[in-house]
mmCIF file of the C-alpha atoms, coordinates in Angstrom:
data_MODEL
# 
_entry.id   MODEL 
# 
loop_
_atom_site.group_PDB 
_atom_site.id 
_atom_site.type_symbol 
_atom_site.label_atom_id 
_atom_site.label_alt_id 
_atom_site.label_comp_id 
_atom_site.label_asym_id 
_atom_site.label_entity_id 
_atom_site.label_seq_id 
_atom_site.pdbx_PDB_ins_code 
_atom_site.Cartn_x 
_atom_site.Cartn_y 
_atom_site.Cartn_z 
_atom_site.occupancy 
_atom_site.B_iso_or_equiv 
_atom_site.pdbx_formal_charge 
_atom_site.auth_seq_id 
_atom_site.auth_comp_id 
_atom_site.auth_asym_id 
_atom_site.auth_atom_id 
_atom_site.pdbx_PDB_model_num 
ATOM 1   C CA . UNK A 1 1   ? 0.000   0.000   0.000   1.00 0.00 ? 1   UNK A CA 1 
ATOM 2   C CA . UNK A 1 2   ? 1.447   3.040   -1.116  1.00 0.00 ? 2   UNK A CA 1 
ATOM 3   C CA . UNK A 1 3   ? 0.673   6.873   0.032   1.00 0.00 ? 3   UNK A CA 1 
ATOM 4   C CA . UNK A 1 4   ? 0.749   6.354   4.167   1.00 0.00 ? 4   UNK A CA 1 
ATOM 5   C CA . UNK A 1 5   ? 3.171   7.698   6.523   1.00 0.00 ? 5   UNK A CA 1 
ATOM 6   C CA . UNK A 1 6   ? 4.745   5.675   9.487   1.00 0.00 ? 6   UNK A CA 1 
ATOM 7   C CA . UNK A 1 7   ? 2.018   5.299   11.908  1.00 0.00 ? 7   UNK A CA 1 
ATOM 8   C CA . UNK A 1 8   ? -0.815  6.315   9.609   1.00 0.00 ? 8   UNK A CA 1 
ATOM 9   C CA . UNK A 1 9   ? -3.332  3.160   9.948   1.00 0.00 ? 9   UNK A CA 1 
ATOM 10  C CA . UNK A 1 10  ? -3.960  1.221   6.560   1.00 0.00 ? 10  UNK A CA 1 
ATOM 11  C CA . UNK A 1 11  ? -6.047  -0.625  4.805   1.00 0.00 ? 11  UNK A CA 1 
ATOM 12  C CA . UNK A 1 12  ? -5.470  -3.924  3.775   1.00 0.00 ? 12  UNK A CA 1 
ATOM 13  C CA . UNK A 1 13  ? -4.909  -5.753  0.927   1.00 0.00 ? 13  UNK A CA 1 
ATOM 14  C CA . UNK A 1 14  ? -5.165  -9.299  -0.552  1.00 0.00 ? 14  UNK A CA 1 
ATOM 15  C CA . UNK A 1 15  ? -2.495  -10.669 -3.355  1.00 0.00 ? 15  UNK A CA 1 
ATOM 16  C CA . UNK A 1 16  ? -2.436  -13.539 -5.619  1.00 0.00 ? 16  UNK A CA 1 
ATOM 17  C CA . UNK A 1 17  ? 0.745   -15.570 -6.841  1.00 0.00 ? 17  UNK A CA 1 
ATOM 18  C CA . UNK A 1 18  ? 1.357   -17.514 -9.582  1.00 0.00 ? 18  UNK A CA 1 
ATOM 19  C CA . UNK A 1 19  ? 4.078   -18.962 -10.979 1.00 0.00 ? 19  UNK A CA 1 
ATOM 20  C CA . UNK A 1 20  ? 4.294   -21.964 -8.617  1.00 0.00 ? 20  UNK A CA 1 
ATOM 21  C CA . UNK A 1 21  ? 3.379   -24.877 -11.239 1.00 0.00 ? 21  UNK A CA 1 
ATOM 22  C CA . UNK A 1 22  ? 4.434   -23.070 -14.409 1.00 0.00 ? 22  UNK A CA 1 
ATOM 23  C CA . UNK A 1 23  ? 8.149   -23.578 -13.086 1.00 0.00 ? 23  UNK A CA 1 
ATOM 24  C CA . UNK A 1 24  ? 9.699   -26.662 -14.774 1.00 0.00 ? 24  UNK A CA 1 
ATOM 25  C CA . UNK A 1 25  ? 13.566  -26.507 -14.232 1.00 0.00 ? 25  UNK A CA 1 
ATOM 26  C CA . UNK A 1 26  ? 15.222  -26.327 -10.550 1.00 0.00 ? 26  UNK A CA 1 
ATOM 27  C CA . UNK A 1 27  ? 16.692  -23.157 -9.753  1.00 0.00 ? 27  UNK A CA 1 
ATOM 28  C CA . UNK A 1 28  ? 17.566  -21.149 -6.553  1.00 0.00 ? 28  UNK A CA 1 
ATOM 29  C CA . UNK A 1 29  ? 14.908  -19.077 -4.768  1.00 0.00 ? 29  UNK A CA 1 
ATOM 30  C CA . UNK A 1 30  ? 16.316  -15.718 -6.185  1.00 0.00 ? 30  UNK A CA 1 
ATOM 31  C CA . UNK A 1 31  ? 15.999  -17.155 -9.891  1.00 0.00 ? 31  UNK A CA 1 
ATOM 32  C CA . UNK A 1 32  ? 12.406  -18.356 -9.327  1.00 0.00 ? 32  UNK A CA 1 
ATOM 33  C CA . UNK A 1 33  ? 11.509  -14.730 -8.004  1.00 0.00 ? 33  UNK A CA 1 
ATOM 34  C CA . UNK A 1 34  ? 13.225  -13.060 -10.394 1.00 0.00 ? 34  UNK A CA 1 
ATOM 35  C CA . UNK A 1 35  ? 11.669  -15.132 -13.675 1.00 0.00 ? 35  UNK A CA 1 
ATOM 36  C CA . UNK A 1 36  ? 8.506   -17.063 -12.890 1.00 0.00 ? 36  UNK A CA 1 
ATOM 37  C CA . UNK A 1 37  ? 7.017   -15.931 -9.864  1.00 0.00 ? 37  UNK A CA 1 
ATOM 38  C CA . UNK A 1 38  ? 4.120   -13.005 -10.016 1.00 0.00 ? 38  UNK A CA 1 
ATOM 39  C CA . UNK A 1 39  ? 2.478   -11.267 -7.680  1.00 0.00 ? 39  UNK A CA 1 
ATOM 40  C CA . UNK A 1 40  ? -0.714  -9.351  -8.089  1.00 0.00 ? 40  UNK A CA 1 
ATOM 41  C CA . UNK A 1 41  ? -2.818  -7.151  -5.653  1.00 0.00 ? 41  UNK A CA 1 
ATOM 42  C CA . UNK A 1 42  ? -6.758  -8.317  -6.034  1.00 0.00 ? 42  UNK A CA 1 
ATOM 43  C CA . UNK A 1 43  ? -9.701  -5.544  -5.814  1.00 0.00 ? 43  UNK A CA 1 
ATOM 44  C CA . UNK A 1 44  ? -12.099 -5.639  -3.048  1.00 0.00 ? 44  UNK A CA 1 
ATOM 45  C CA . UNK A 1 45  ? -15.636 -4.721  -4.507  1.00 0.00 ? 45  UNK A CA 1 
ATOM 46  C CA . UNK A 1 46  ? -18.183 -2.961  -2.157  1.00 0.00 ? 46  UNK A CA 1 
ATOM 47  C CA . UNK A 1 47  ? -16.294 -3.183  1.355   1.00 0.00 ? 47  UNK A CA 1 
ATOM 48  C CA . UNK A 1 48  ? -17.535 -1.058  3.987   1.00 0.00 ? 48  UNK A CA 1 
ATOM 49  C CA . UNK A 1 49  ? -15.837 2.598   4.416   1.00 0.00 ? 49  UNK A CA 1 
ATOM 50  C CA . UNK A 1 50  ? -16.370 2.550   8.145   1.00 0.00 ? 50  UNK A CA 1 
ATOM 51  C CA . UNK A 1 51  ? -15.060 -1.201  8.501   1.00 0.00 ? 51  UNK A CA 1 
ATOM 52  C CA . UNK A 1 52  ? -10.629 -1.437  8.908   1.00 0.00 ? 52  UNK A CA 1 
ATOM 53  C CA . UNK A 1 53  ? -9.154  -4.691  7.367   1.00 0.00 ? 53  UNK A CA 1 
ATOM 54  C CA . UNK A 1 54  ? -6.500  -6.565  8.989   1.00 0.00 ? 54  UNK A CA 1 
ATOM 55  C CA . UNK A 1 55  ? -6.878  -9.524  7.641   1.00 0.00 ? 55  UNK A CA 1 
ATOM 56  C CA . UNK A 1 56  ? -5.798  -12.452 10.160  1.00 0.00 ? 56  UNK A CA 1 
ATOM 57  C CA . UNK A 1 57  ? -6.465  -16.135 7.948   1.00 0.00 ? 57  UNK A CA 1 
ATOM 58  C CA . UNK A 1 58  ? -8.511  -17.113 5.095   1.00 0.00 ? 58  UNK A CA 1 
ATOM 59  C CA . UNK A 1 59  ? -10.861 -20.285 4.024   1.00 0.00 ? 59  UNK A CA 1 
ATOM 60  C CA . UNK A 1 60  ? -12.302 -20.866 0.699   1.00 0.00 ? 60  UNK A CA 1 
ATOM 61  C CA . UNK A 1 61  ? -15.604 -22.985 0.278   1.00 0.00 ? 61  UNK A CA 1 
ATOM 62  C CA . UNK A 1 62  ? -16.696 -22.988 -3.173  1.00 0.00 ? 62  UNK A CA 1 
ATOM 63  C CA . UNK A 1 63  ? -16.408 -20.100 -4.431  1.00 0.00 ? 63  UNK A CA 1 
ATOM 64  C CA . UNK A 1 64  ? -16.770 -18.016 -1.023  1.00 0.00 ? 64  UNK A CA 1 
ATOM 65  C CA . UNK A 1 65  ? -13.703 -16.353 0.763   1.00 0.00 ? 65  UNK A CA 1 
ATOM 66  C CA . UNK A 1 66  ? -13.882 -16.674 4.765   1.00 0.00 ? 66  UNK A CA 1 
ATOM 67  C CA . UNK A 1 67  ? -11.714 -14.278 6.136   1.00 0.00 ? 67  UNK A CA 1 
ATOM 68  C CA . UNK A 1 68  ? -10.764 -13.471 9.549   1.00 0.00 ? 68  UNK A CA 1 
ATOM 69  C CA . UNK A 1 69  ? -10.874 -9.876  10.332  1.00 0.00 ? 69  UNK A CA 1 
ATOM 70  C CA . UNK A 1 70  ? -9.290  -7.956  13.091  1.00 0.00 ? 70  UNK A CA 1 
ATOM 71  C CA . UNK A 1 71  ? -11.061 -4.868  12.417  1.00 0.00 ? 71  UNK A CA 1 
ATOM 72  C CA . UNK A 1 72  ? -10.366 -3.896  16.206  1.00 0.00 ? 72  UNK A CA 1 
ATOM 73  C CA . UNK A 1 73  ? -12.048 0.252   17.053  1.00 0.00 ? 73  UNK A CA 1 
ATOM 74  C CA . UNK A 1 74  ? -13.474 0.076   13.679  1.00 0.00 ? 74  UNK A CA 1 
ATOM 75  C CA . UNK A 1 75  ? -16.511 -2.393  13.643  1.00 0.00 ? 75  UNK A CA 1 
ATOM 76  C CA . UNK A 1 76  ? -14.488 -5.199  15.879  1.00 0.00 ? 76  UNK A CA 1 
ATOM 77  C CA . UNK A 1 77  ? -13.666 -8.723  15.168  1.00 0.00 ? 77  UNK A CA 1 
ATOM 78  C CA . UNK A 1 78  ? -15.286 -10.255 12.715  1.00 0.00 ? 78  UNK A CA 1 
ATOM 79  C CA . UNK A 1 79  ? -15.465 -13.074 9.468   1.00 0.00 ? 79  UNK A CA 1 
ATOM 80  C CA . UNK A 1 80  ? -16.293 -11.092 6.714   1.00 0.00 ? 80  UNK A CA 1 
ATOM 81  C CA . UNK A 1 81  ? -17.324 -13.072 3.169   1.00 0.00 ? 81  UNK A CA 1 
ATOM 82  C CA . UNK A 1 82  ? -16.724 -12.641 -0.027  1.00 0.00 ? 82  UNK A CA 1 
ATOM 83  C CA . UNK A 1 83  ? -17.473 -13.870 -3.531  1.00 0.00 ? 83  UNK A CA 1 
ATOM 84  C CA . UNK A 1 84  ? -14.435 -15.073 -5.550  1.00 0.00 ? 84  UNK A CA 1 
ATOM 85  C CA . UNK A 1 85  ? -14.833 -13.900 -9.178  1.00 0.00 ? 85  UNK A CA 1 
ATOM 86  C CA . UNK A 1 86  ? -12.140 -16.085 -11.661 1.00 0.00 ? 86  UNK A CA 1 
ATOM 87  C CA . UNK A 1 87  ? -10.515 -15.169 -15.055 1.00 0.00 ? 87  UNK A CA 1 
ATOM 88  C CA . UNK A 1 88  ? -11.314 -17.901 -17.398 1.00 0.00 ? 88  UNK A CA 1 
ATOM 89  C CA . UNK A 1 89  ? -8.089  -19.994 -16.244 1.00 0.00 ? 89  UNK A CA 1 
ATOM 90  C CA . UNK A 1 90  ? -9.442  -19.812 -12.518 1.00 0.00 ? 90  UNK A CA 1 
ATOM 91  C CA . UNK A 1 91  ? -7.207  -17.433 -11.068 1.00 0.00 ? 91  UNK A CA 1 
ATOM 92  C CA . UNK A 1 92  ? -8.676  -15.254 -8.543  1.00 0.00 ? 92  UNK A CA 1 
ATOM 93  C CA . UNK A 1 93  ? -8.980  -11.544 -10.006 1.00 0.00 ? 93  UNK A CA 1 
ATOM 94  C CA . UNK A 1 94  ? -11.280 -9.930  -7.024  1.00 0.00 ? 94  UNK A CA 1 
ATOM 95  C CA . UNK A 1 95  ? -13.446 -10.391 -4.538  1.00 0.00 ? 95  UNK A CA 1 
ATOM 96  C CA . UNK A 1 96  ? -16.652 -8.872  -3.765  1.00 0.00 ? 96  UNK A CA 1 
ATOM 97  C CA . UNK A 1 97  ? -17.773 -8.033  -0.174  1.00 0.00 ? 97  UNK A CA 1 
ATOM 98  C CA . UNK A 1 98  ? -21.260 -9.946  1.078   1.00 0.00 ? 98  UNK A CA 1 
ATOM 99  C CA . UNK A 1 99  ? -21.491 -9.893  4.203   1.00 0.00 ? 99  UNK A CA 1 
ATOM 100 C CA . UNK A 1 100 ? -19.915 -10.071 7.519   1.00 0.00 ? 100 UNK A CA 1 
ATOM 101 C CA . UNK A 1 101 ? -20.938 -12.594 10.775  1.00 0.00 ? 101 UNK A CA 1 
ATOM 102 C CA . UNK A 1 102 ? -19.965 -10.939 13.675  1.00 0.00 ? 102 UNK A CA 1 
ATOM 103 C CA . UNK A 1 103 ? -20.440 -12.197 17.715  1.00 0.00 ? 103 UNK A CA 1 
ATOM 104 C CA . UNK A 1 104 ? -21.837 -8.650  18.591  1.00 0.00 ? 104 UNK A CA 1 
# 
């Protein structure tokens, strides 16, 4: 995240890699950084303004993303849901906020 100053609180962010299974020959770490691995930020769709996200751990059912959510002064702890919406190979290219399930 880009455009905060130390201290300033943040919002979070999800990533995707790839590169994992596209990698044929052995090479050291640095090499498989350097050439095959990639590393994309994903778009949240339609999460709350008023909610922080500090994203703890993740499960995926179907195609639903369960994520634990630290959201601490702002809204509390939480598991907020979203949909996962796929490019055409099945990569993960956002997700878009349902709901959240809260113990309040």
């Amino acid at each position: 995240v880009t455009g905060y100053f130390p201290g300033e609180d943040r919002p979070g962010a999800m990533y995707v890699a790839r590169g994992f299974l596209s990698c044929k020959k052995k090479h050291s770490t640095e090499e498989f950084v350097a050439k095959d691995l990639k590393i994309k930020e994903l778009l949240i769709i339609n999460y709350p303004d008023n909610v922080d996200f500090h994203l703890h751990g993740t499960y995926i059912f179907g195609r639903e993303l369960y994520v634990i959510n630290h959201a601490y002064a702002k809204e509390g702890e939480r598991i907020d849901v979203f949909d996962i919406i796929t490019t055409s190979s099945d990569i993960p290219k956002c997700f878009v906020f349902k709901h959240s399930i809260t113990l309040k």
